[in-house]
GUTI-557709 format. One record per residue (C-alpha): residue number from 0; x, y, z; chain. Coordinates in nm, 3 decimals, decimal comma, always signed. Example, Ala and Ser with C-alpha at 12.3 -4.5 7.8 and 13.67 -1.06 7.14 Angstrom:
REM GUTI-557709
{node 0 {+1,230 -0,450 +0,780} "A"},
{node 1 {+1,367 -0,106 +0,714} "A"},
//
This chain:
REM GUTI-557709
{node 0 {+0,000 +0,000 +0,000} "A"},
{node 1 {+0,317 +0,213 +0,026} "A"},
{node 2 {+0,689 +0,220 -0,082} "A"},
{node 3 {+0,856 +0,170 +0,279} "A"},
{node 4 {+1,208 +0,328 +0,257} "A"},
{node 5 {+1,127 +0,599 +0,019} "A"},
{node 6 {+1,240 +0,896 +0,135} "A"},
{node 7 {+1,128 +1,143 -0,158} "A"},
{node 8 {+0,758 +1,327 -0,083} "A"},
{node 9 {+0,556 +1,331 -0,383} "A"},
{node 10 {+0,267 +1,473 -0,372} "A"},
{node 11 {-0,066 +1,417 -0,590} "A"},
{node 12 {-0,353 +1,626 -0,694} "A"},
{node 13 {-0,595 +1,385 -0,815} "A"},
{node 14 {-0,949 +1,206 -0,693} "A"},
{node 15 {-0,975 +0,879 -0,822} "A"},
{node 16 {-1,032 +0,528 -0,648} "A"},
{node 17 {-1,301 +0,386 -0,361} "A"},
{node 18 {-1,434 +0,612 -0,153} "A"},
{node 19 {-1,464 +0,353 +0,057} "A"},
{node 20 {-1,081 +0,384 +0,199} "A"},
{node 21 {-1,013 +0,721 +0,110} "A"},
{node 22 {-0,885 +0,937 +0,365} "A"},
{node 23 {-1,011 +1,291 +0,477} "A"},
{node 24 {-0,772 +1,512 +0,320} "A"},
{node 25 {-0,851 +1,291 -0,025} "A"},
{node 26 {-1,230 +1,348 +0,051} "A"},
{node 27 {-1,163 +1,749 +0,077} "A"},
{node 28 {-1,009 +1,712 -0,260} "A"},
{node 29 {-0,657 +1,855 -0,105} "A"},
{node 30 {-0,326 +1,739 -0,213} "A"},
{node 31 {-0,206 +1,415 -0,040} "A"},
{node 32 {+0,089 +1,135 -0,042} "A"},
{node 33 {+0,167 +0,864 +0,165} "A"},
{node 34 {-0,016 +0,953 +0,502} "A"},
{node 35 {-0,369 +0,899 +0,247} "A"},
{node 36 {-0,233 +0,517 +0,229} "A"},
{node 37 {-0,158 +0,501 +0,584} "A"},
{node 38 {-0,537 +0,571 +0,674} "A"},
{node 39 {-0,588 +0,291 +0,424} "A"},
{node 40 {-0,397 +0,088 +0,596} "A"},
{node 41 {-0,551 +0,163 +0,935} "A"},
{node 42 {-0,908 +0,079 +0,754} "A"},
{node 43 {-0,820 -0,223 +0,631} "A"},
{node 44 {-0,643 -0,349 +0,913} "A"},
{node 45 {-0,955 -0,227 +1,172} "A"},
{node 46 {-1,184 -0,442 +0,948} "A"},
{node 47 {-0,979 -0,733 +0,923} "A"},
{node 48 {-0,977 -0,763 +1,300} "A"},
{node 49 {-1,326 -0,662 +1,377} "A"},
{node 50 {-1,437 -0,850 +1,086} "A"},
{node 51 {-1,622 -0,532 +0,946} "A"},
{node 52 {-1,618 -0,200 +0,799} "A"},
{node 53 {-1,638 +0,083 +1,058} "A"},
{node 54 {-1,853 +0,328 +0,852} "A"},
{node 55 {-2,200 +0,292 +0,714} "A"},
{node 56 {-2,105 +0,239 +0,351} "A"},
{node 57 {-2,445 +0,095 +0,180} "A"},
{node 58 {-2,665 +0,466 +0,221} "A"},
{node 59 {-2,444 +0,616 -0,079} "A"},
{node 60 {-2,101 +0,750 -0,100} "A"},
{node 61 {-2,215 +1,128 +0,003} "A"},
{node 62 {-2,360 +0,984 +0,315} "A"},
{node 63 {-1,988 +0,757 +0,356} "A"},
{node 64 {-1,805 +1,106 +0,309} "A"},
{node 65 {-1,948 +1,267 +0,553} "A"},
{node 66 {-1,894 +0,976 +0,783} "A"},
{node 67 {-1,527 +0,991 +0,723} "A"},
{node 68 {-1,496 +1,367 +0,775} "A"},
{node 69 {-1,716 +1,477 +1,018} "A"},
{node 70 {-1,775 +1,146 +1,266} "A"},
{node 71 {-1,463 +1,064 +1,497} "A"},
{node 72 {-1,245 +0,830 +1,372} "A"},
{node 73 {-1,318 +0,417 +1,440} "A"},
{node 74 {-1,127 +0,295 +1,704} "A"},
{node 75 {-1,134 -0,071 +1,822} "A"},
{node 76 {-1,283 -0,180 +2,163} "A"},
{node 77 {-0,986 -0,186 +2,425} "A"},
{node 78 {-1,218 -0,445 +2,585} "A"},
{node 79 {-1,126 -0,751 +2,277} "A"},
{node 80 {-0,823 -0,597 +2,167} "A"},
{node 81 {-0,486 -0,590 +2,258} "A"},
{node 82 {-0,343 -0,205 +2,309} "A"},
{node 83 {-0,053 -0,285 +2,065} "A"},
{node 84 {-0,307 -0,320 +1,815} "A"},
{node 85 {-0,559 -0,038 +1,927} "A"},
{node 86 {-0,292 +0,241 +1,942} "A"},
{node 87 {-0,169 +0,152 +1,581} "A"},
{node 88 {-0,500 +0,143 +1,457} "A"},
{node 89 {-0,564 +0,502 +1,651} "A"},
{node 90 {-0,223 +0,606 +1,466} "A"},
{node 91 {-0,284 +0,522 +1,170} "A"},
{node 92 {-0,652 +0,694 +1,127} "A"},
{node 93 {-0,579 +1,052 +1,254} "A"},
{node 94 {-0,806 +1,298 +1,060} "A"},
{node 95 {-0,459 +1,570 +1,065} "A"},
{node 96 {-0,244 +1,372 +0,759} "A"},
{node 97 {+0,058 +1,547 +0,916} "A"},
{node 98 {-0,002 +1,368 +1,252} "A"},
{node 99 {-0,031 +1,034 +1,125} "A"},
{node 100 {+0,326 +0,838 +1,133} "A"},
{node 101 {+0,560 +0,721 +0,835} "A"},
{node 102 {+0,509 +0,349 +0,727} "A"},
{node 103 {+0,918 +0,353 +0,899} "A"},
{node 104 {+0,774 +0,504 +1,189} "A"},
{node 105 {+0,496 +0,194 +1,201} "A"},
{node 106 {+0,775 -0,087 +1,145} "A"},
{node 107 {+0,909 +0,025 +1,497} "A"},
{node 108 {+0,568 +0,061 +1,667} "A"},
{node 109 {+0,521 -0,258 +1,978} "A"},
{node 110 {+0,280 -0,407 +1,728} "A"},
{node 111 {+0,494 -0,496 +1,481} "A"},
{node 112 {+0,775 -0,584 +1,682} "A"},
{node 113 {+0,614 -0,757 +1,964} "A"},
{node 114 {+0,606 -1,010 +1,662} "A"},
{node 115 {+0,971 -0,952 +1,507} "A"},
{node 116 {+1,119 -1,279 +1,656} "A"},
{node 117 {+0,804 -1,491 +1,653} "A"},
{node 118 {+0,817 -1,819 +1,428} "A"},
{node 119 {+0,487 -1,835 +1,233} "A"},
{node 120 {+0,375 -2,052 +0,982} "A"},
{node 121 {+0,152 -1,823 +0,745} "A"},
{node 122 {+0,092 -2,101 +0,467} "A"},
{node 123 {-0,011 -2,305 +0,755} "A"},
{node 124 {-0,238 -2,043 +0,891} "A"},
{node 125 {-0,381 -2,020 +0,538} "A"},
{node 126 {-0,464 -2,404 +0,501} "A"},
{node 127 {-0,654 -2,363 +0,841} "A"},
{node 128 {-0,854 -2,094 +0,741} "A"},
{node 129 {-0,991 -2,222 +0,417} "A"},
{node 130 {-1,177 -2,458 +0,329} "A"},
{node 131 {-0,951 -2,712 +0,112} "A"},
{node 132 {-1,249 -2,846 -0,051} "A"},
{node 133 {-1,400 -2,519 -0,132} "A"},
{node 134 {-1,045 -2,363 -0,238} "A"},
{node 135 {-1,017 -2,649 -0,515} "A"},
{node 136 {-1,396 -2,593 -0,662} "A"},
{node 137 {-1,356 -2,151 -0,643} "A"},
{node 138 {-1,023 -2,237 -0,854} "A"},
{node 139 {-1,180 -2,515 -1,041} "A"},
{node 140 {-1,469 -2,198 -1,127} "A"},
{node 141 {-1,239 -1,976 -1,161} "A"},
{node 142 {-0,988 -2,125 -1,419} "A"},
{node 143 {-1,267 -2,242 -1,622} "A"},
{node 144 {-1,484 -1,936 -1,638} "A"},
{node 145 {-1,173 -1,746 -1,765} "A"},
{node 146 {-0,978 -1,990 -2,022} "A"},
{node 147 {-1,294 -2,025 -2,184} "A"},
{node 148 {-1,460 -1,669 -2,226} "A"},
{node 149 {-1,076 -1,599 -2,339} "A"},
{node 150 {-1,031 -1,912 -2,601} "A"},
{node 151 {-1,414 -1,814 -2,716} "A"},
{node 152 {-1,385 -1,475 -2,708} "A"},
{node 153 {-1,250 -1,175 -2,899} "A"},
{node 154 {-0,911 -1,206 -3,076} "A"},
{node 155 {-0,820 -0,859 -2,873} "A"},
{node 156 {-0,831 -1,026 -2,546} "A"},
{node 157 {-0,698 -1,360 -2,640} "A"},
{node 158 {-0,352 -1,243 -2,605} "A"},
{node 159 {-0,417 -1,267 -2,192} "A"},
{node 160 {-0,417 -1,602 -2,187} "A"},
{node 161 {-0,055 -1,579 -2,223} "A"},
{node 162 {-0,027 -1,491 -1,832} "A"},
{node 163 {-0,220 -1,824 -1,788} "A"},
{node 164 {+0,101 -2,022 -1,820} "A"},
{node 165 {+0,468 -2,038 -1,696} "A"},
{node 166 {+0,779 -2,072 -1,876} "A"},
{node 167 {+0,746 -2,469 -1,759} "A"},
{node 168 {+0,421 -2,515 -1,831} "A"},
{node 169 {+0,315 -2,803 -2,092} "A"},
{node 170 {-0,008 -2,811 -2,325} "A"},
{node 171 {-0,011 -3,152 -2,478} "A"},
{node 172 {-0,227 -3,249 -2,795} "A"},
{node 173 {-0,255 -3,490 -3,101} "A"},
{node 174 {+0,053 -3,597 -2,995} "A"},
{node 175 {+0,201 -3,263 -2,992} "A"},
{node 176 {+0,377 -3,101 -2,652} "A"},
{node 177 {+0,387 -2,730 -2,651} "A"},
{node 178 {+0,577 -2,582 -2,378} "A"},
{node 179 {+0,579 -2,223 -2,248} "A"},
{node 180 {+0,332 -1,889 -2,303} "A"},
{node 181 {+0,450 -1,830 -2,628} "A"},
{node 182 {+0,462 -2,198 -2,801} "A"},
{node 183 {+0,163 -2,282 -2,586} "A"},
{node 184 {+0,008 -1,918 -2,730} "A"},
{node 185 {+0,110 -2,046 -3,097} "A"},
{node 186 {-0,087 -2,394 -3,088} "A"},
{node 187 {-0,387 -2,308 -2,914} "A"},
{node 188 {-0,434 -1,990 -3,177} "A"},
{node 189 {-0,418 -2,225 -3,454} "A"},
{node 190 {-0,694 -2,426 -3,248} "A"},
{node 191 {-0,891 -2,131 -3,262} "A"},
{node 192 {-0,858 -2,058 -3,610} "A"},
{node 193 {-0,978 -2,453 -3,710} "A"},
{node 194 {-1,262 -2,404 -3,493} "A"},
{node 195 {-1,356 -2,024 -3,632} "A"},
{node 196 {-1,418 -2,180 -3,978} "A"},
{node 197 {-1,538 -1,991 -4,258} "A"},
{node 198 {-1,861 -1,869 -4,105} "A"},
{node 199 {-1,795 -1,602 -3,891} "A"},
{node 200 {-1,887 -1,487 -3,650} "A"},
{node 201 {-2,094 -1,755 -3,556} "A"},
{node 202 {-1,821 -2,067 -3,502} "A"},
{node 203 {-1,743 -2,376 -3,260} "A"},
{node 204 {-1,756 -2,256 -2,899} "A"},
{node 205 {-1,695 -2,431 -2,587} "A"},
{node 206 {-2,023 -2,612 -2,419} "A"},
{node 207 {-1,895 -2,756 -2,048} "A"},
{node 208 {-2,122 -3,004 -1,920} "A"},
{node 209 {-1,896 -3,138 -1,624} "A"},
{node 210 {-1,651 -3,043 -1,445} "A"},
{node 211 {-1,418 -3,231 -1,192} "A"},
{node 212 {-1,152 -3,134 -0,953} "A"},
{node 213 {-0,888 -3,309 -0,716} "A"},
{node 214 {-0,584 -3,217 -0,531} "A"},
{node 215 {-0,268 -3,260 -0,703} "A"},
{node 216 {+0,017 -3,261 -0,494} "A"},
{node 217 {+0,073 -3,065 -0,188} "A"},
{node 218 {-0,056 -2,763 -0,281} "A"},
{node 219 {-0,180 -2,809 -0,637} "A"},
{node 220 {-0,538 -2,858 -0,790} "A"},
{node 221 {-0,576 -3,106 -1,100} "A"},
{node 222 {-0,940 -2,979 -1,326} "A"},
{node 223 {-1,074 -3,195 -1,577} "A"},
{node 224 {-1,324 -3,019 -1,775} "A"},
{node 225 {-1,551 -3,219 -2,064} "A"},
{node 226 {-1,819 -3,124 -2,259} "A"},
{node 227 {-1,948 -3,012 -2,638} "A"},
{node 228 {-1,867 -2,800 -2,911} "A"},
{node 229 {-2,176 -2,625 -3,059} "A"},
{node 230 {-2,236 -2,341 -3,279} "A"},
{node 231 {-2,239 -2,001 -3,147} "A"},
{node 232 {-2,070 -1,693 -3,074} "A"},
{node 233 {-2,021 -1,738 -2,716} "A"},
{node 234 {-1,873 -1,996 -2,430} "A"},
{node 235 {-2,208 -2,147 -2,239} "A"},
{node 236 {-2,240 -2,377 -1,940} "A"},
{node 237 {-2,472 -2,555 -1,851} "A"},
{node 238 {-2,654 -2,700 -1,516} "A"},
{node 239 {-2,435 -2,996 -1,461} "A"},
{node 240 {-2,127 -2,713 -1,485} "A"},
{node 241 {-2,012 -2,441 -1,280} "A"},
{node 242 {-2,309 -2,218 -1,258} "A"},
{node 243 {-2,140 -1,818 -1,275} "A"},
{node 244 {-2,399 -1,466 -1,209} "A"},
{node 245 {-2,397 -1,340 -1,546} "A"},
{node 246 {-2,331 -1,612 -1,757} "A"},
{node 247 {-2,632 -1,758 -2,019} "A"},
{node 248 {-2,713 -2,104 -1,911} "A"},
{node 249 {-2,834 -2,376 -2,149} "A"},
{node 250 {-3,104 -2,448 -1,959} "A"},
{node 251 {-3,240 -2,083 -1,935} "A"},
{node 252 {-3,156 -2,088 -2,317} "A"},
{node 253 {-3,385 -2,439 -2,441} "A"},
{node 254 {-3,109 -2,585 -2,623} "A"},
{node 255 {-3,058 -2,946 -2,719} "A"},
{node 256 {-2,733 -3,006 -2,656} "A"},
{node 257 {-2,760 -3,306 -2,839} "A"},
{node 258 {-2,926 -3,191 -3,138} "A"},
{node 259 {-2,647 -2,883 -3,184} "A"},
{node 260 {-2,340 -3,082 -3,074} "A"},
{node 261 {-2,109 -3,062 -3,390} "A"},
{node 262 {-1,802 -3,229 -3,153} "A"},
{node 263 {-1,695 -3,330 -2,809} "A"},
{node 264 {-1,365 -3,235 -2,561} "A"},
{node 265 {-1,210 -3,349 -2,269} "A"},
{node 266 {-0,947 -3,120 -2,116} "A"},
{node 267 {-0,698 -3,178 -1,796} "A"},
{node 268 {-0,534 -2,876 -1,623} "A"},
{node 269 {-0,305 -2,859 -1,354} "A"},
{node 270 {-0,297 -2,583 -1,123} "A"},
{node 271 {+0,010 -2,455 -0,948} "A"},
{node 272 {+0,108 -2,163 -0,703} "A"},
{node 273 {+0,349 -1,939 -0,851} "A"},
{node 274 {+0,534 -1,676 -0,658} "A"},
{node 275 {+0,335 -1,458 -0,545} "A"},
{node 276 {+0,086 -1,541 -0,274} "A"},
{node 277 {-0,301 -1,636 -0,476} "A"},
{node 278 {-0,143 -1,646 -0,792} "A"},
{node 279 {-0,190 -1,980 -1,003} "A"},
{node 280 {-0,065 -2,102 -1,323} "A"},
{node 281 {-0,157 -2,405 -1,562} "A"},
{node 282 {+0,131 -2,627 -1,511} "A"},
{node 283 {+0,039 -2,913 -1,774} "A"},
{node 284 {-0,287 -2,870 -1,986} "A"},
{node 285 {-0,396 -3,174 -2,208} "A"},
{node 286 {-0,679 -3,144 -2,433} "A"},
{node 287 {-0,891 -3,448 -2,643} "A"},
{node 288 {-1,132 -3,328 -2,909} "A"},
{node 289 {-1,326 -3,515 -3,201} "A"},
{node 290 {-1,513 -3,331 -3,458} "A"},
{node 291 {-1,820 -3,492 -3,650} "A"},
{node 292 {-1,966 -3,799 -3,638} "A"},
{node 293 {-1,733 -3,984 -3,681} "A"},
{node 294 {-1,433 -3,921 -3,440} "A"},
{node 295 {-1,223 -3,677 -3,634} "A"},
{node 296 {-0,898 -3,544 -3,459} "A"},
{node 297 {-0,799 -3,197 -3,471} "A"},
{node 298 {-0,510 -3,125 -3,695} "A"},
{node 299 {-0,268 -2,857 -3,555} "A"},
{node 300 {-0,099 -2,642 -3,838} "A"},
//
């Protein structure tokens, strides 16, 4: 939320972002820097331990302005709470920007430090928090929601699914291993192109009708996704799917599936953490297809 270490002030003149976290000064419209992310910080933190927000933010965000300038600040109850906690949360939301301490001045404050020398296990924290079985399905969702509005989508967005995939990752097909975003990029645009056709903009699209996930290693997530190629302009699920808010179902659309069905797929991902903390990759993707009615392989160019 801040550059810690930076000693050069810069200072900013403009209003954008939530109101929801924005400090006074930001509210009045008055230059700010670093002290605005500090009340951020103070925010985020005081909801995170209280488990919510300390203004009323669902009567509009005039009504949430006011709140922020003219109510005192949200402090949280020295009753649960230790004071470490309580007086950095106090610190960090002064109205006055100039009162509110440096992100340095925070890394020595007792709540930080109390900690310095204390051995904790944040991944196992993590695990304990989540549900495993839920984490797998949201990524399962997830994974599949976005490969497939990308791979079915427009060609100006297709170029994202490049930051699907690692430098190690693997797409394997008609006996055919692809490795890394760009090779990987290369096959699976020719893919598109066989299943684009001639008739534009109506072409094969992407019909899942089941999907399946498992843990894969110790921290992995292996998706198998299968389903039908129709023809459309758009990726659909249907009930047996993942079920997304937004998304046209086949059900609330009356289509035969097996009337329309011009092909078949089955498709294997596996999911793996990457560096930074949330972020998954496909490690090894391998996709099946048949065209027809008679089982007709795709033919990569």
């Amino acid at each position: 939320m801040t550059n810690i270490g930076v000693n050069m002030f810069f200072q900013c003149a403009t209003f954008v972002g939530t109101v929801t976290y924005m400090s006074p000064e930001r509210i009045q419209n008055e230059s700010y820097s670093y002290p605005a992310d500090i009340w951020s910080l103070g925010l985020a933190l005081f909801e995170c331990g209280t488990g919510e927000f300390p203004y009323t933010a669902n009567e509009g965000p005039v009504n949430l302005m006011l709140q922020i300038l003219e109510d005192p600040s949200p402090s949280p109850s020295k009753n649960f709470f230790s004071p470490e906690f309580c007086t950095f949360i106090d610190a960090c939301l002064l109205k006055c920007a100039d009162a509110r301490p440096t992100a340095e001045q925070l890394l020595s404050h007792p709540f930080i430090t109390r900690y310095a020398s204390a051995e904790v296990d944040l991944a196992a924290f993590v695990r304990s928090v989540f549900d495993p079985t839920q984490r797998m399905k949201d990524l399962a969702d997830m994974l599949t929601m976005h490969y497939y509005l990308l791979f079915n989508g427009s060609d100006d967005l297709w170029h994202h699914s490049k930051t699907l995939y690692s430098d190690d990752s693997t797409f394997s097909f008609s006996e055919k291993v692809s490795t890394g975003p760009s090779e990987i990029f290369t096959t699976l645009s020719n893919l598109r192109k066989t299943l684009a056709g001639d008739w534009p903009p109506e072409r094969l699209v992407h019909v899942v009708e089941k999907l399946q996930c498992r843990a894969h290693g110790d921290d992995g997530v292996a998706i198998r996704v299968s389903g039908s190629f129709i023809i459309g302009n758009q990726f659909l699920i249907c009930g047996d799917g993942i079920l997304a808010e937004g998304m046209q179902n086949i059900q609330d659309l009356a289509i035969d599936i097996k009337s329309k069905r011009m092909g078949t797929f089955k498709e294997q991902f596996i999911m793996e953490p990457g560096n930074v903390i949330g972020r998954y990759f496909i490690s090894k993707q391998e996709l099946n297809a048949c065209l027809g009615q008679t089982v007709q392989i795709f033919k990569t160019t």
